[in-house]
N, C-alpha and C positions, 0 to 999 in steps of 0.2 A: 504494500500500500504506500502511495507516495503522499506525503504530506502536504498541508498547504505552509506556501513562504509567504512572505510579505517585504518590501524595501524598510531597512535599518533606518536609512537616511545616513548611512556612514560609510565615506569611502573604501574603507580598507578591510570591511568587512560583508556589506553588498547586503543578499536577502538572507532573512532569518527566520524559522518555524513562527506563525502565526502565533502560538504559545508562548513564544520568548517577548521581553520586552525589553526596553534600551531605557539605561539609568546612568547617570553622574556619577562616574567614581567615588567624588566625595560623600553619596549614600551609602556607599559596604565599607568605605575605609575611615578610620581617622588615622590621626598622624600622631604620631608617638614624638615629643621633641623636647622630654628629658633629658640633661646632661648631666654626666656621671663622669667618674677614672676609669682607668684602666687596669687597674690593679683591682677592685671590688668586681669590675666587670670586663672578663679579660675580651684582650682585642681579638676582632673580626674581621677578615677578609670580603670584599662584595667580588664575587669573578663571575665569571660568564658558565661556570661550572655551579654555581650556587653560592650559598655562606658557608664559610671553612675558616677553621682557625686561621691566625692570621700566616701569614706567608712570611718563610724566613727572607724572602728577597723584597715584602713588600717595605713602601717608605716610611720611614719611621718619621714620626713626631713629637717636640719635645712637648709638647702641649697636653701630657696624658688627664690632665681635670678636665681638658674641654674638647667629650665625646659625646654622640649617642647611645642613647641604651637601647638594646636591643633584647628583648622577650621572645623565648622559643613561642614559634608562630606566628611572629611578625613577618612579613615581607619587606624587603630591602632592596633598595632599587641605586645605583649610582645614577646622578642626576647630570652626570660630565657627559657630552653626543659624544668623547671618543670611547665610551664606557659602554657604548651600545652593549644591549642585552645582558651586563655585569649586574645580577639581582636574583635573589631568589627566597623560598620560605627559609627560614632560621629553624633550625632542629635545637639551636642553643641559645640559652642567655647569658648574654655580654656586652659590647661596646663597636661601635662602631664613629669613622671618621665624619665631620659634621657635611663633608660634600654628600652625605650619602641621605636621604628618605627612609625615614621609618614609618611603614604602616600597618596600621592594627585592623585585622579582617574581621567584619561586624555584618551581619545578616546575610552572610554569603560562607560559603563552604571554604576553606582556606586554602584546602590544596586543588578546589577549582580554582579559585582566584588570583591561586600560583599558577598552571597550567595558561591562564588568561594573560596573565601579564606578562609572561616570560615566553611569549613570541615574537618572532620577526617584525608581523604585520602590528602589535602594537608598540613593541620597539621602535617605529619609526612614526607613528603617530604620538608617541608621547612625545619626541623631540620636535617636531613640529609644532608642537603649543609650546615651546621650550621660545629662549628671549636670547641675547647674545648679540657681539659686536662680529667676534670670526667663529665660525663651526667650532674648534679649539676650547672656547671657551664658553660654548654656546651650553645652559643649563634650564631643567624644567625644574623649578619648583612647584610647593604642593597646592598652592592659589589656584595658577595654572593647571597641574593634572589634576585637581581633583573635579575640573566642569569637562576632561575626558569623557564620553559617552563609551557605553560598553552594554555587549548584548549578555542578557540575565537569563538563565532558563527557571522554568520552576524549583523550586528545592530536589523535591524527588529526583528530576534528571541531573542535576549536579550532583549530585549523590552517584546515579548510575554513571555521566560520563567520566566522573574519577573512579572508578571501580574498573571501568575496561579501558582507560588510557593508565591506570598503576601497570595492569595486566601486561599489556602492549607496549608499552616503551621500557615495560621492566626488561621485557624479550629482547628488543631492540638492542637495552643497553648489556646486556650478553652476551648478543653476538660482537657488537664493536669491543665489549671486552677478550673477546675471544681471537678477534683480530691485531688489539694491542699486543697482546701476549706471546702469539709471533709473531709480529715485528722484532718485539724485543729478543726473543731466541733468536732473529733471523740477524739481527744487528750483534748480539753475541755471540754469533758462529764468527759471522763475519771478522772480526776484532779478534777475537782466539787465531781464524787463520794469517790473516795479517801479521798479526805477534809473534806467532811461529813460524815464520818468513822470515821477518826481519830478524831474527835473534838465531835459527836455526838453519835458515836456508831450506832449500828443495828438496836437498837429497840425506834422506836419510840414515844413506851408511856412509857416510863422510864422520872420519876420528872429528872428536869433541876435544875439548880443552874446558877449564873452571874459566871463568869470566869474572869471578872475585865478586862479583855483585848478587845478592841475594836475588833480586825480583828477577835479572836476566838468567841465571843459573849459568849452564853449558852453552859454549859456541862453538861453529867449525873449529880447527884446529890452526888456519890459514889468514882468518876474521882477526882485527884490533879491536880495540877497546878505548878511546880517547876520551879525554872532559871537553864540552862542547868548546871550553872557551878558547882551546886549541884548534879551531876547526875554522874560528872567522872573527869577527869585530860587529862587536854589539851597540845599537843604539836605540835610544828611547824616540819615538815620532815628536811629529812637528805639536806644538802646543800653543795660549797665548791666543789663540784664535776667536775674532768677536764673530758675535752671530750674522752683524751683515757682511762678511767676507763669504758665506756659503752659498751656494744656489746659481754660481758664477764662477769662469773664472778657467781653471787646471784641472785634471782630475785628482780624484783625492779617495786614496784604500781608507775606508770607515774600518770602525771597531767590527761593527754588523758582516763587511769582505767577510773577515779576517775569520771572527765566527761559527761562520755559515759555510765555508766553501774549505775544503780539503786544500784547493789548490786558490790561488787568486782569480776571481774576476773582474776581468778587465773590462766586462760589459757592463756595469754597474756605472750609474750616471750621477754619482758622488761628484761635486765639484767644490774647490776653495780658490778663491783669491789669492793665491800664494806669490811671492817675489820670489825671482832667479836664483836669487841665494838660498832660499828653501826647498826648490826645487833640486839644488846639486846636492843641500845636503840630507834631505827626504829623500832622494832619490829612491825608485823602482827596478831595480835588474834581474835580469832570467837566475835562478839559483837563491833568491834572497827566500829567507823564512823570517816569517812574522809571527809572533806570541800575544795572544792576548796579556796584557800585563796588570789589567785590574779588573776584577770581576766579584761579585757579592757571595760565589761559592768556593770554595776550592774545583768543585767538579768543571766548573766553568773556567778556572784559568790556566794559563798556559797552554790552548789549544791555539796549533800552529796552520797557517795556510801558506803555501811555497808559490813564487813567480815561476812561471813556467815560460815566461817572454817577459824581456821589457817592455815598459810603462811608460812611454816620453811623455814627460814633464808631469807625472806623476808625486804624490807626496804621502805620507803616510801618518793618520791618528797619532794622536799621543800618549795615550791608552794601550800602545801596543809596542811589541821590539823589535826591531829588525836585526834580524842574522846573516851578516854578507861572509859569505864562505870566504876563505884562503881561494882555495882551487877548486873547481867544479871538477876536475880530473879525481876527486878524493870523493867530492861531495853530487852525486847525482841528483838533479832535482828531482826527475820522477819517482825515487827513493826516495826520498828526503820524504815528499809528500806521503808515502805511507807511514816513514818510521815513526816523523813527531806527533802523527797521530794514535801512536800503537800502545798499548798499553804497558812495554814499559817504558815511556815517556809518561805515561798517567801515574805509574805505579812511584816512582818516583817523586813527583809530584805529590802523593799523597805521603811519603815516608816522611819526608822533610815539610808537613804541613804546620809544625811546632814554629818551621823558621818562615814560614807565609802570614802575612798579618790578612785578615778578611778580606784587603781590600786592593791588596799589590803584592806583584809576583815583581823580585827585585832581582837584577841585572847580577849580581854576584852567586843568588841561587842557581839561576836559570845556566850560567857558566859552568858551574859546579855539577851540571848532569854530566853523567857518561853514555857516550854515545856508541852502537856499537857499527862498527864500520868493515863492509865484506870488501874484499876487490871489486876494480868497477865494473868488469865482465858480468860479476855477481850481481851487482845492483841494476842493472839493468838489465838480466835475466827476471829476478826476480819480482821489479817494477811494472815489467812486460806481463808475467804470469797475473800478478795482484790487478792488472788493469780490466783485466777479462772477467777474473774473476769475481769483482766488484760490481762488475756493471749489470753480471744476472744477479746477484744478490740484490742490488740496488732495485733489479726490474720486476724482483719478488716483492719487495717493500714497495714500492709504489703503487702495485695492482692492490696492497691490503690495503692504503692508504686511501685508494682509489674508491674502497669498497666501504673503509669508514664512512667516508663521505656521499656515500650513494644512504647508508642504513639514517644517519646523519639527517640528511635532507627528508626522507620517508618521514622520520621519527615527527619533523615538524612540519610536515603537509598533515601528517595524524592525528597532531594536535589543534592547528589551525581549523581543519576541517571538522573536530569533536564541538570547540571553545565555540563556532559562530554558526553550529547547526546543521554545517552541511553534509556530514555523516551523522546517520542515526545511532543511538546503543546496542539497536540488534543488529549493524551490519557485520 
């Protein structure tokens, strides 16, 4: 039996069951805007994952007397447009930062009202009633959303559509958990055989020797063992830089390159206003490795990206190191790019985390690695096998990744289509 609809009168939601009716946000919600510590009420995270303790990476503030309180059951909404869809129901009570909205659900089902607000299609209508000078800093407050209009169904069916959207996106989040899970096996094979490349080589029954280094263990017989500061000349990037020298200008390897990419890209439209003299002394050349040099985790720093070409008139963050070899005859860059990424570059990394402060990986530690170094026939056999080998791993991971994002998008055509009536509860 089809139902009858009728016009909402609201863009982003269209026609709605004859039964449902359209009401003011500010009828189911009030606004909670208590301020409390953070020590009475510990801090909260707003992500696009929901409320979560707070995040060891999130920004801190010294201002911990002036929060919001947050009540398990409240909804929490970031009110910043670059925060899109960062909100969700509270399963805890604690605190939260005052850019954020707290709202208490009042005549309406909570985890509909969660299901309601934490989608795309009103995602983009709250920031539309939202006020601001550039997008950046464009903010809704609760004035504004709360003359939002929003379609209502009777109790009973809120009742029923969170009963089969718990069911169905509980499946959903299953199978995408099923998917992370190898990824991650497929990313730890990955890094296992990498690391046993680079520290053991190809062949098996090739004589071993101790290596002296706990995390490397045994290496060929024929393999050295150097500290990297033997290997090239280290420098910290360009710095001192104002915000209007960016957006213009020279190209310019950001922190984000460095990162993100195994190796550099040069296809990245990074630019700074740099002078000639920055330029020769930032300079970019084939063989150079770059280290992230400050980062909010240990797991985050010191992850290296190699030039695989020069960069004319290139220059490099300040945030990062550059390592210009001695000799590319010693040092291969398509080597290079898998060892400093291999885990025992990480492994290291983690031993000496006593002499890393939270915030900066220092030029003296970073020297102090030892590096292990085949012949260069070697390295370039072995650069040549990893390059292949990587790229069907990589092509596994992306088909999963692919697949996230297909269960992903379902997940919220499911909901969208529950929240505004145009699937029924018995489909």
């Amino acid at each position: 039996m089809i139902r009858n609809m009728k016009d909402s009168c609201i863009d982003w939601i269209g026609r709605i069951p004859e039964t449902w009716s359209v009401h003011r946000l500010g009828e189911f919600f009030t606004e909670r805007r208590e301020k409390v510590n953070d020590i009475d009420f510990p801090p909260l995270s707003v992500t696009k994952k929901g409320i979560v303790q707070q995040l060891e990476t999130a920004a801190k503030s010294n201002d911990n007397e002036n929060r919001k309180k947050v009540v398990s059951g409240d909804f929490v909404i970031n009110s910043r447009s670059d925060r899109k869809q960062s909100c969700g129901l509270s399963l805890n009570t604690g605190s939260v930062s005052l850019i954020n909205t707290v709202l208490t659900p009042r005549n309406i089902h909570p985890i509909y009202s969660s299901y309601l607000l934490n989608n795309y299609g009103f995602a983009e209508e709250y920031f539309r009633w939202g006020h601001g000078i550039v997008m950046d800093l464009w903010t809704t407050n609760w004035r504004e959303m709360s003359n939002i209009p929003l379609p209502v169904p009777p109790t009973e069916e809120q009742h029923l559509i969170v009963s089969v959207l718990n069911t169905k996106t509980s499946q959903i989040d299953q199978l995408i958990a099923l998917q992370e899970q190898q990824i991650e096996k497929l990313k730890e094979y990955k890094q296992s055989v990498i690391s046993k490349a680079v520290t053991k080589g190809l062949d098996p029954n090739v004589p071993m020797k101790d290596s002296g280094i706990e995390w490397i263990g045994k290496i060929p017989i024929n393999w050295k063992i150097s500290r990297l500061r033997y290997l090239g000349q280290t420098r910290s990037g360009i710095s001192n830089l104002k915000p209007d020298q960016f957006g213009f200008g020279y190209p310019f390897l950001s922190y984000k390159n460095v990162y993100n990419n195994w190796n550099v890209d040069t296809k990245y439209d990074d630019l700074v206003n740099s002078t000639e003299e920055s330029r020769e002394r930032f300079s970019i050349q084939r063989g150079d490795i770059f280290f992230t040099g400050s980062s909010e985790t240990i797991e985050e720093l010191g992850l290296s990206s190699v030039a695989l070409q020069n960069w004319e008139k290139a220059v490099f963050n300040g945030f990062c190191i550059r390592l210009r070899p001695n000799n590319l005859d010693t040092c291969n860059p398509e080597y290079s790019k898998f060892y400093y990424r291999s885990q025992a570059c990480r492994a290291y990394l983690s031993a000496y985390d006593n002499s890393i402060t939270r915030t900066n990986l220092s030029q003296s530690t970073l020297k102090n690695m030892p590096v292990v170094i085949p012949p260069m026939h070697e390295q370039k056999f072995i650069s040549a096998y990893l390059e292949i080998f990587c790229a069907k791993i990589d092509k596994l991971i992306d088909l999963k990744y692919l697949k996230i994002k297909k269960y992903g998008d379902y997940k919220k055509t499911l909901i969208y289509e529950y929240v505004t009536g145009k699937r029924e509860v018995h489909d």
